[in-house]
C-alpha positions as CSV (number, residue, x, y, z in Angstrom):
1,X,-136.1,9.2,159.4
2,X,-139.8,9.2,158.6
3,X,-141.3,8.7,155.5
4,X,-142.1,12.2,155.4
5,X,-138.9,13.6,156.2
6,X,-137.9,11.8,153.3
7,X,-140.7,13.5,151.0
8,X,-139.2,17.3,153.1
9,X,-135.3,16.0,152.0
10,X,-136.6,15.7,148.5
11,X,-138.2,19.0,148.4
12,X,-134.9,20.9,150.1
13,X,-132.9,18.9,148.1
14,X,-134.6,20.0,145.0
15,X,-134.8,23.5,145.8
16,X,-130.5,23.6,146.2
17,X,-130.1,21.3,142.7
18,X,-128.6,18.5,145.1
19,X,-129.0,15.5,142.9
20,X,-126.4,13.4,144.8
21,X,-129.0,14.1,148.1
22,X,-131.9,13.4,145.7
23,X,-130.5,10.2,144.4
24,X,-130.3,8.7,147.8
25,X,-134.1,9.5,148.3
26,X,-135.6,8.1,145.7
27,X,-135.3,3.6,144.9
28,X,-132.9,3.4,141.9
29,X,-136.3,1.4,139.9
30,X,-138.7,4.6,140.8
31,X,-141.4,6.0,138.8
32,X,-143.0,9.7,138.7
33,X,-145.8,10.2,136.2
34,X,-146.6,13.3,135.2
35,X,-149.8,14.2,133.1
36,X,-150.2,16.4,130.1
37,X,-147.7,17.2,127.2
38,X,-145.5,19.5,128.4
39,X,-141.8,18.9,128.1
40,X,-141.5,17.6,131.5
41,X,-144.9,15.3,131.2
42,X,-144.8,11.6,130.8
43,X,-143.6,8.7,132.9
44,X,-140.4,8.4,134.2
45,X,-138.9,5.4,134.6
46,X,-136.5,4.9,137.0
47,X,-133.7,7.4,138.9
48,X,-131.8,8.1,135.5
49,X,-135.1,9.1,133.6
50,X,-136.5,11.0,136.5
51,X,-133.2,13.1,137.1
52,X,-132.2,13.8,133.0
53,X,-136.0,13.6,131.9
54,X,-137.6,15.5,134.2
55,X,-135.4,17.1,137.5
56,X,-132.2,18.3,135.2
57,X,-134.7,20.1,132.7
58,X,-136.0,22.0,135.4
59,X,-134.0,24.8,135.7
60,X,-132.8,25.3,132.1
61,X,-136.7,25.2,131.0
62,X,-137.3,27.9,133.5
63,X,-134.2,30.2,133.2
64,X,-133.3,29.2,136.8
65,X,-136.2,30.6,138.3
66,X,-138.6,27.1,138.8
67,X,-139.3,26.7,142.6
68,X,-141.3,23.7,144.6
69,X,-142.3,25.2,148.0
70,X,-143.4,22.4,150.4
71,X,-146.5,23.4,151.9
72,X,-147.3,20.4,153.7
73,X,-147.7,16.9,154.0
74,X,-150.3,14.4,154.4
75,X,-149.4,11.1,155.8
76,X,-151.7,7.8,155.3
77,X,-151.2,4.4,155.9
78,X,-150.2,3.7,152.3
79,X,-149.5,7.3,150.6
80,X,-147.8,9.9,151.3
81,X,-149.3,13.6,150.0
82,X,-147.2,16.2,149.1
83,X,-149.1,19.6,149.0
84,X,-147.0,22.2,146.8
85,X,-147.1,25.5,145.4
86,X,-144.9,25.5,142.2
87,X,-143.8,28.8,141.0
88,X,-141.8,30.5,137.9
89,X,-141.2,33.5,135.5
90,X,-139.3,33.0,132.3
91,X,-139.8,35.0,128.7
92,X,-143.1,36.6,129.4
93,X,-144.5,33.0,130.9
94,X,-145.4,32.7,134.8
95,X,-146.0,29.6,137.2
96,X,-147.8,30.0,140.0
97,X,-149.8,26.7,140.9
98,X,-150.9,25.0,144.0
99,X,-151.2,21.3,143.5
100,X,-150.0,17.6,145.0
101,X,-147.8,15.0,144.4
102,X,-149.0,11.0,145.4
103,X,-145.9,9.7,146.9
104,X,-145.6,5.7,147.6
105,X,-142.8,4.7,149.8
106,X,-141.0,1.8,150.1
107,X,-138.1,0.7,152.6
108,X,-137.4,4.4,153.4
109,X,-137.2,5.4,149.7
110,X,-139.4,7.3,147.3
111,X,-140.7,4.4,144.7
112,X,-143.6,6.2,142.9
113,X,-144.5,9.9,142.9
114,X,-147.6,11.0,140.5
115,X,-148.8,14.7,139.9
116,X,-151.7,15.7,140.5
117,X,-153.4,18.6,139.2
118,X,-156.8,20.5,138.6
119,X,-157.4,21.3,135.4
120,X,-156.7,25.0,135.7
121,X,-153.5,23.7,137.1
122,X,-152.8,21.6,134.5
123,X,-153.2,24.1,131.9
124,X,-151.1,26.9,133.3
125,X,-147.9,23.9,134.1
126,X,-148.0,22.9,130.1
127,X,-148.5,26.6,129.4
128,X,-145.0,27.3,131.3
129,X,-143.4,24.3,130.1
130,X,-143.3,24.6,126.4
């Protein structure tokens, strides 16, 4: 399996809430940083942090209705891009962001993933994750 297959495994494994799928994707040391202060931000430290820190929180933060459509991805020598639109509605507050994740692989496994976002971006994700 390519290295992005893996990153569109993660993505289709994340839109059915399969963690045991997403666990084998990602190295058991891995790191995704995510910027700002919402309740999802910060830097994840391994698969335990990133699934009860960050991926478990996802769904009760957004009353079920937080989705990560692939768009695409870029693949470099190095990095892997994944292009997203992220989108949700929950008490009165809506999602609807375009933005990318940095994605380093390692021996077939997802090792570091970082967010990146404009700052209109930026904004709107802390707005819906309060």
């Amino acid at each position: 399996m390519s290295d992005a297959d893996v990153v569109r495994q993660a993505y289709a494994a994340l839109a059915t809430r399969d963690m045991d799928t997403l666990e084998g994707l990602f190295a058991w040391d891995a790191v995704w940083v995510l910027p700002g202060s919402s309740a999802i931000s910060g830097t994840h430290d391994g698969w335990p942090a990133i699934r009860d820190e960050f991926v478990a929180l996802l769904g009760p933060l957004s009353g079920g209705s937080f989705h990560a459509e692939l768009l695409d991805v870029a693949v470099g020598e190095r990095y892997l891009v994944a292009i997203q639109r992220t989108t949700g509605d929950f008490k009165g507050r809506t999602l609807d962001v375009t933005s990318c994740q940095l994605v380093r692989m390692e021996h077939g496994l997802i090792r570091e993933v970082s967010g990146l976002y404009s700052a209109d971006s930026l904004a709107k994700v802390e707005a819906f994750w309060v």
